[in-house]
C-alpha positions as a printed Julia matrix, in Angstrom:
254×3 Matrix{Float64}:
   1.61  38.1   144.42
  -0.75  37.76  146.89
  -3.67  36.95  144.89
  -1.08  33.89  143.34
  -0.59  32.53  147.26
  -4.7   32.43  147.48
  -5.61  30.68  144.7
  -2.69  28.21  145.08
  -3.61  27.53  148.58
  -7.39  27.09  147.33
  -6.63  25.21  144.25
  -7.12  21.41  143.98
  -4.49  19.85  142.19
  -5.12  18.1   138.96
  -4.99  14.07  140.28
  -3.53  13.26  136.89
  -0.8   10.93  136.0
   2.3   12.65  134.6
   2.76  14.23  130.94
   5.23  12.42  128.9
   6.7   12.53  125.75
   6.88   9.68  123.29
  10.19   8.64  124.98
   8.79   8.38  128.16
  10.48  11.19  129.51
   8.45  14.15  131.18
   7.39  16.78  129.03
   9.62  20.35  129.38
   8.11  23.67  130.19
   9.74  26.93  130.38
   8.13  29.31  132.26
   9.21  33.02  131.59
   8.06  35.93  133.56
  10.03  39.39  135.26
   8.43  38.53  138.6
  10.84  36.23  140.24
   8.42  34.94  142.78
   5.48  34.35  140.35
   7.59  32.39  137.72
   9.35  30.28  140.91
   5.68  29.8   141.89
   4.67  28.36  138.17
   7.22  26.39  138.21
   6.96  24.29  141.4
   3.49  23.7   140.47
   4.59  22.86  137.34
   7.28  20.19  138.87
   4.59  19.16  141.48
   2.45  18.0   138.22
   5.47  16.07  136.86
   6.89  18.39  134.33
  10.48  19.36  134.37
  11.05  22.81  134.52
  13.29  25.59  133.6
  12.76  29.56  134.36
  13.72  32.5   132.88
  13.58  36.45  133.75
  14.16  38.17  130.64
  13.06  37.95  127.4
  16.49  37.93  125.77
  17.13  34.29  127.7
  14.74  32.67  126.04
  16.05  31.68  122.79
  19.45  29.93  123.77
  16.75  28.22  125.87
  14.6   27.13  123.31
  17.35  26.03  120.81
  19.41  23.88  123.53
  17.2   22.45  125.59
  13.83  22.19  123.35
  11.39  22.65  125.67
   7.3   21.58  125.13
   5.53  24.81  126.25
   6.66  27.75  126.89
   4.69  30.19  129.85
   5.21  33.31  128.72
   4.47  36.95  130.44
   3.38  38.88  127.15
   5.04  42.3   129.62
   8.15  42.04  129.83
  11.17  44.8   130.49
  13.6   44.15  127.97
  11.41  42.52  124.91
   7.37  42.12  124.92
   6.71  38.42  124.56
   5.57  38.9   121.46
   9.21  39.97  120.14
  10.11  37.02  122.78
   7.14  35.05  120.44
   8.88  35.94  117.48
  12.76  34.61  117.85
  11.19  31.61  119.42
   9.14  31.11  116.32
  12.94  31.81  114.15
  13.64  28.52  116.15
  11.14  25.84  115.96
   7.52  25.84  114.8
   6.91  22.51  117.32
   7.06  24.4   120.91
   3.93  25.77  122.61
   3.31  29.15  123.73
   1.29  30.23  126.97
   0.69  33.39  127.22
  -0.02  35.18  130.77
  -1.74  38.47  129.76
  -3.08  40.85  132.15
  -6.82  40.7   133.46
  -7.8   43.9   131.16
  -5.63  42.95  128.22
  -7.68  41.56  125.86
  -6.12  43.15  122.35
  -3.28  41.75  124.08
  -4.66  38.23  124.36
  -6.02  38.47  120.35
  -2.71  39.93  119.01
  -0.8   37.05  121.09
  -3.15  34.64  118.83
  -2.62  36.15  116.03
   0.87  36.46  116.31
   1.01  32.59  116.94
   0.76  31.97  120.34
  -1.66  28.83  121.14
  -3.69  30.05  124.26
  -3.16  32.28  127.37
  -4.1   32.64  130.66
  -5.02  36.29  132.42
  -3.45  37.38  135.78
  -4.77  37.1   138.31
  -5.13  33.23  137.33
  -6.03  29.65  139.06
  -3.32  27.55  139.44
  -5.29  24.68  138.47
  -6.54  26.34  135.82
  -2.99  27.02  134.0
  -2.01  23.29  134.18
  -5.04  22.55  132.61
  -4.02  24.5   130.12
  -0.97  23.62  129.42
  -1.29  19.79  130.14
  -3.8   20.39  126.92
  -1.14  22.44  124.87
   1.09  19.54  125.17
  -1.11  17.04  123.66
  -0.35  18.9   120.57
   3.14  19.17  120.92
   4.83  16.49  118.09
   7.32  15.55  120.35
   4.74  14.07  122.76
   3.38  11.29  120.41
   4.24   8.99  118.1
   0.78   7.47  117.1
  -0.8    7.42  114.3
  -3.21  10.36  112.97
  -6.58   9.8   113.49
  -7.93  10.74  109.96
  -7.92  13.87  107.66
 -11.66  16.06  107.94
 -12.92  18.75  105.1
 -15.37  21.17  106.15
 -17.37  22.99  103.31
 -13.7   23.44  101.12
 -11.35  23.39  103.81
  -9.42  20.64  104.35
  -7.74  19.63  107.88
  -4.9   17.25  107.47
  -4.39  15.64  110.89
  -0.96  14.44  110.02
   0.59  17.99  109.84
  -2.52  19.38  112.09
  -2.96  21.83  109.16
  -6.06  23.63  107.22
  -6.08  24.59  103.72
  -8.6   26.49  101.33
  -8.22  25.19   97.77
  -4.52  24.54   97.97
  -3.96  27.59  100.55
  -2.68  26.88  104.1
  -4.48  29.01  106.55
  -2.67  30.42  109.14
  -4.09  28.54  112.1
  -2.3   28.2   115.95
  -2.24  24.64  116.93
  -5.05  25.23  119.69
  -7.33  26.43  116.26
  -6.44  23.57  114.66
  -8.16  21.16  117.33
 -11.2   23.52  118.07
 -11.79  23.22  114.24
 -11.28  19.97  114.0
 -13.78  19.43  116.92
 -16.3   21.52  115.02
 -15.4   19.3   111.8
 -16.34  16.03  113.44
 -19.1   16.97  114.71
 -19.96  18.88  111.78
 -24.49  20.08  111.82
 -24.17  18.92  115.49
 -24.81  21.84  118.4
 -21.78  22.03  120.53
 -22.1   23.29  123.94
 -19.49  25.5   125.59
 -18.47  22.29  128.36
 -18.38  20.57  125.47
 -15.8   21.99  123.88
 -13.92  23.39  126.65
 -13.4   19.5   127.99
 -13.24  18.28  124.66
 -10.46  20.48  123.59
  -8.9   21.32  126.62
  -9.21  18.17  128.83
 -11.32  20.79  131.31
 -14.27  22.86  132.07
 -12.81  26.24  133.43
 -16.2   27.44  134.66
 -18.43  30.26  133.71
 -16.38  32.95  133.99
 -13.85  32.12  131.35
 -14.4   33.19  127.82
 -12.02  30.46  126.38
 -14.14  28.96  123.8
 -15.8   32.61  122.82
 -12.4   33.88  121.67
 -11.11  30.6   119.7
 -14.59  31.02  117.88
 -14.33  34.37  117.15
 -11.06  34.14  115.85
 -11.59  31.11  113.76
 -14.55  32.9   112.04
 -12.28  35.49  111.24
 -10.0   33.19  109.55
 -12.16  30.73  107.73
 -12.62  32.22  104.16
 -16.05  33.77  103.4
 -16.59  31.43  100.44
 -14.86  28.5   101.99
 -18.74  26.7   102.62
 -18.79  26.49  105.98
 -19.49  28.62  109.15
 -19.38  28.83  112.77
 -22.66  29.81  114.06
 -23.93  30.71  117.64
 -27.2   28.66  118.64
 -28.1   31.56  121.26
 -28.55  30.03  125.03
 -26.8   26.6   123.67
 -23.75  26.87  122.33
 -22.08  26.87  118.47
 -22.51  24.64  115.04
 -20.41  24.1   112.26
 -22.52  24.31  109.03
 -21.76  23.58  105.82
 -23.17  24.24  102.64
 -26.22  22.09  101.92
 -26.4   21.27  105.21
């Protein structure tokens, strides 16, 4: 816990006004990890940012959680002692579709951090972490949250033969849904609109996230490589890397 005391003493705090829901009321994270202090730590910072918070300890609490109080995004330790989080993913998933998942993974965990995505969790953040860094990332996870917006959708997109339907922030492939977190959804969709452009790495990271978590994270590396694994081969349109600049969306004919 040490390293958590560090960065939060060296971390600048966010100077943004408070996430709210449609209602106007502040948007709800819960923050679930075994280490008492490091979940208490979350969520003050999380308060101090103008969420309302709720903690829990074990995996088995988070369910009655979810169902009765509904919160936004849920931070969630993929290690737990009595289920992994992605069993804890899983009944949360039984409940609503709508909520957010977090996940904090472990520094060397990285099948950790692509099975968490595949299993539907929407981003994660590796221990040790920056403080700053997390509410980035989870002020941008609740953009996407429907209970934090009630205007309208900007447009629908196709790319090649997919089509993204901003409305139910959905892709399909000739009538096929593809199995897409929400945080895929918006990197696609940012690839989509700015479909034959270059997009550099800041670009996307601030773009998508709200904020550029500096060189060392490999954010937008793992969103593309798991998108091209999920975008059909014959679907007509590809992520490619534009080496020493960034990534392009190209379609065919283009």
């Amino acid at each position: 816990m040490r390293w958590l005391n560090e960065r939060m003493s060296r971390s600048h705090p966010l100077d943004l006004p408070p996430v709210r829901r449609a209602d106007g009321t502040p948007a709800r994270a819960l923050v679930v990890d075994d280490e008492v202090a490091l979940a208490d730590a979350v969520a003050l910072a999380l308060r101090s940012d103008g969420w309302e918070v709720e903690t829990a300890y074990r995996g088995r609490e988070v369910p009655l959680t979810v169902r009765d109080w509904r919160p936004d995004v849920v931070v969630l330790d993929i290690m737990l002692p009595d289920l992994d989080g992605l069993a804890v993913l899983d009944r949360i998933r039984a409940i609503s579709d709508e909520v957010r998942v977090l996940f904090l993974t472990a520094k060397d965990g990285q099948q950790d951090r692509i099975t968490g995505l595949r299993a539907g969790g929407d981003d994660y953040v590796t221990k040790p972490f920056d403080i700053a860094e997390l509410l980035a990332r989870a002020r941008a996870l609740v953009r996407l949250a429907p209970s934090m917006t009630d205007a309208a959708p900007r447009a629908s997109l196709t790319a090649g033969e997919i089509m993204l339907d901003e409305t139910e922030r959905a892709a399909s492939f000739r009538g096929r849904r593809l199995e897409l977190t929400a945080t895929e959804f918006e990197v696609l969709w940012c690839f989509a609109r700015n479909a034959g452009r270059v997009l550099r790495r800041e670009q996307l990271l601030t773009t998508v996230w709200g904020y550029d978590f500096g060189a060392e994270s490999n954010l937008v590396e793992m969103y593309v490589s798991t998108l091209r694994r999920k975008l059909p081969d014959d679907c007509g349109a590809s992520i490619q890397t534009v080496r020493g600049v960034g990534y392009i969306l190209k379609t065919d004919g283009a």
